[in-house]
ZAMARGU-4260 file (C-alpha; in steps of 0.2 Angstrom, whole numbers, plus 5000, padded with zeros to 4 digits):
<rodrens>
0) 4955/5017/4930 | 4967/5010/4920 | 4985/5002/4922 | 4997/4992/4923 | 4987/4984/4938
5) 4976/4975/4923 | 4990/4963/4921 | 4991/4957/4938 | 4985/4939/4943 | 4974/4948/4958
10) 4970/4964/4949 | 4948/4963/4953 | 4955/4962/4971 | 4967/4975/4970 | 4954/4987/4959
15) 4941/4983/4971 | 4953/4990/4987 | 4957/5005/4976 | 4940/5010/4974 | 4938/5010/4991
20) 4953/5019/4997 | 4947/5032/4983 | 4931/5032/4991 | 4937/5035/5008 | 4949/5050/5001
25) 4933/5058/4993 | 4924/5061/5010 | 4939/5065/5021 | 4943/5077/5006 | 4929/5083/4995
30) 4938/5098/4989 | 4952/5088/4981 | 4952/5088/4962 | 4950/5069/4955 | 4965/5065/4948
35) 4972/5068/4963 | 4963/5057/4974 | 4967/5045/4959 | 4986/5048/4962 | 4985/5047/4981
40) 4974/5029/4981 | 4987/5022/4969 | 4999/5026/4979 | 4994/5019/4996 | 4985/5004/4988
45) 5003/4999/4981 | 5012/5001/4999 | 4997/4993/5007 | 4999/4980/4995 | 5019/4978/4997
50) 5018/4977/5014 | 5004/4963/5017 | 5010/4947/5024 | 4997/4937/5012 | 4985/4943/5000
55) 4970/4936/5013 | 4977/4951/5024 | 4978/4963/5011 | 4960/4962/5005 | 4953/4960/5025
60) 4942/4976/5023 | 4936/4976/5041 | 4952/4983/5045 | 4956/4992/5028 | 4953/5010/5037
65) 4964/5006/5052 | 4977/4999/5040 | 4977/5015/5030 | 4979/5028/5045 | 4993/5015/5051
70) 5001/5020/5034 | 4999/5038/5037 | 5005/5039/5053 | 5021/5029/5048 | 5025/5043/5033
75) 5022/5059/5044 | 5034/5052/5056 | 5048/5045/5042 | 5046/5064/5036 | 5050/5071/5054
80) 5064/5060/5053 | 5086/5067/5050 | 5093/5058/5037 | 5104/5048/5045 | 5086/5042/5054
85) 5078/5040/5037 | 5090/5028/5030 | 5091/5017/5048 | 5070/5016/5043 | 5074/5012/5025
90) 5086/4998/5029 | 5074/4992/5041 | 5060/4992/5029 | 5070/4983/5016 | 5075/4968/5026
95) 5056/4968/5032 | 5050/4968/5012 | 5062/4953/5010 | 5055/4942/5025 | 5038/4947/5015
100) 5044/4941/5001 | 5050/4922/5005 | 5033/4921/5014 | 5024/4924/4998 | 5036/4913/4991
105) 5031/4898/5002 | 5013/4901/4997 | 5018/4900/4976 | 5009/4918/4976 | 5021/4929/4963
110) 5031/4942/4971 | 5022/4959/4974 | 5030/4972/4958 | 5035/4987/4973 | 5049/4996/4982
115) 5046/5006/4997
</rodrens>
């Protein structure tokens, strides 16, 4: 598995949660091809990344499973959602990733590279 994630100051951590999200995909799904469990994990290690308040919570792996299903749950119901309802969510989420940001700021921790 090879990225732009190699660049990243906490790129062990974040490889090491990608292997597990991967992991966890391959049982609920043992049908799926590879590269698509590849392409999923990516994807919700980024927003699981994004959205932590400190990089101590993102790699808590005792809640990793129930953080992931959170994440799920949150995109099946922004897909149910009228447009006019998706962008109120959106605007919400951007003003929350903002008040993310300042309080990796406070910490000295460089800004997570994402938009949800």
């Amino acid at each position: 598995i090879s990225n732009n994630m190699d660049k990243h100051p906490h790129h062990a951590l974040r490889r090491k949660i990608l292997l597990k999200i991967m992991h966890a995909l391959r049982e609920k799904h043992p049908s799926r091809k590879e590269i698509q469990i590849l392409t999923l994990a990516q994807k919700l290690e980024k927003h699981l990344y994004c959205e932590a308040a400190s990089i101590e919570k993102y790699s808590d792996e005792s809640t990793l499973t129930r953080r992931l299903k959170q994440l799920v749950r949150r995109i099946r119901n922004v897909l149910s959602l009228s447009a006019e309802q998706k962008k109120k969510y959106m605007d919400k989420r951007k003003v929350e990733e903002e008040e993310r940001f300042i309080g990796w700021q406070e910490k000295a921790l460089p800004r997570p590279p994402c938009k949800i």
